[in-house]
N, C-alpha and C positions, 0 to 999 in steps of 0.2 A: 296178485293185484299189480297193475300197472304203476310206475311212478307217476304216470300223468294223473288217473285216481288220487292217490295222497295227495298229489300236490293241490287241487280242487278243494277238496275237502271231501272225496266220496267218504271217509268212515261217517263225518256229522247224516249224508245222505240216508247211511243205512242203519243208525242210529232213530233218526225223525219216523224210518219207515216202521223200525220194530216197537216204537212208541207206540204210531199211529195202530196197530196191528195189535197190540198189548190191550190198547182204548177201545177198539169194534168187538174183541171178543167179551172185553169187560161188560161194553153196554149191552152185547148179546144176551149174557149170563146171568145179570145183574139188573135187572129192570124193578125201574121206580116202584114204591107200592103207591103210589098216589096217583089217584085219576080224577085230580083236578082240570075239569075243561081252559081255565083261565092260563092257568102254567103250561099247559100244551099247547092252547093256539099264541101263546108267548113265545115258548122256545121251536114252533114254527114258523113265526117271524124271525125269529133272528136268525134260520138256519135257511132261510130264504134271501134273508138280505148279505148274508154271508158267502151264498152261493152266485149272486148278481156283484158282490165287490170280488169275487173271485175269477169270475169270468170275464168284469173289466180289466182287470190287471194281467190276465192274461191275454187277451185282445191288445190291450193298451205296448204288452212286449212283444208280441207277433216271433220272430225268429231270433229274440235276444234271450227268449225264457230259458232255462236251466236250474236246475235242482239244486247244483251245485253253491257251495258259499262265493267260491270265490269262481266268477267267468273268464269266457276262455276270451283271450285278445282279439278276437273277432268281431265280440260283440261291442254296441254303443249304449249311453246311457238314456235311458228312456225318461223324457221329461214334456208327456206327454197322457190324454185319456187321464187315468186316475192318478198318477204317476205328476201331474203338472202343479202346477203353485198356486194357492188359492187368495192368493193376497197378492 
């Protein structure tokens, strides 16, 4: 691994991913026994509204996005789209 990696934070990167990766196989495996219609068009709502705050925020950083914790000196700070002040 590069020093530039380290310095970022790639290990938190690839950390988050083996989480994430831990969770899909979990839900694969492991599925709910309840087939309540109310609980599923609920947690279709939120995994909707979840994916529209996720697409504004990435919309909203356009070429400042990175996975990374810490970014690289290139980028500016985004204070704008969902990112801006609501008061």
């Amino acid at each position: 691994m590069s020093n530039r990696f380290v310095q970022r934070g790639g290990w938190w990167v690839v950390g988050q991913f083996l989480l994430l990766f831990a969770i899909s196989i979990l839900g694969i495996t492991c599925r709910a026994t309840s087939k309540s219609l109310p609980i599923f068009v609920c947690g279709l709502a939120l995994l909707v509204a979840s994916a529209i705050c996720g697409l504004a925020g990435v919309t909203a950083l356009g070429r400042n996005l990175t996975p990374f914790p810490k970014p690289s000196a290139k980028t500016e700070l985004v204070q704008r789209g969902v990112y801006s002040k609501l008061y």
